[in-house]
C-alpha positions, 0 to 999 in steps of 0.5 A: 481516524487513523491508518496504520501501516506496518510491516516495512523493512530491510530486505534482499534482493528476491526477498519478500515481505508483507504490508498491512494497514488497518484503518481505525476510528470512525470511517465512513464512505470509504470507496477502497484501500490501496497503496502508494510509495515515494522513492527519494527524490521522486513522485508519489505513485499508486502501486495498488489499490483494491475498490469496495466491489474487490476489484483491484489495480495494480502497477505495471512495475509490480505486477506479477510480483505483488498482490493485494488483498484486504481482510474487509474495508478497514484492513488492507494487505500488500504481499511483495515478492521478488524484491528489487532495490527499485522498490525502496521506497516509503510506502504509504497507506491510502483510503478513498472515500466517496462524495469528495471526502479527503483521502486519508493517509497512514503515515507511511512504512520504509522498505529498502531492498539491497542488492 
């Protein structure tokens, strides 16, 4: 079981780049995808997450600049537009499952906006 996240990177300010992250392997009870990021020497916080009836959540910081989508419940999409150095940040590929499984986690995508 894995989560692969990709599409980080270096970025201007107002510049945009696009997350994917696609779970592989045998998963069950999945219950949504989503997204976290750390920036150094911070907390992990949700950006988004997006649940199995397609109903999404996202970050008052990000809204309105970043959308997430999904192709079904295995792949999951992060668009980021208008870009600030405040989003550098590892960002993290996160599944919820349900009857108290563990989440899982991809191991984490770098991107870093310049200003």
């Amino acid at each position: 079981v894995q989560l692969q996240a990709s599409g980080g990177g270096l970025v201007q300010a107002g510049g945009s780049l696009r997350l994917s992250c696609v779970a592989s392997g045998s998963i069950f009870a999945i219950n949504g995808m989503g997204w976290y990021r750390q920036a150094p020497g911070k907390q992990r916080e949700l950006v988004a997450n997006i649940n199995l009836d397609g109903s999404a959540n996202v970050a008052d910081s990000v809204k309105g600049r970043f959308t997430i989508s999904r192709d079904n419940v295995k792949t999951v999409y992060l668009q980021m537009n208008s870009l600030k150095p405040d989003d550098t940040a590892v960002y993290y590929c996160n599944m919820k499952r349900r009857y108290g499984l563990d989440d899982l986690w991809g191991q984490g995508t770098v991107v870093t906006v310049s200003s």
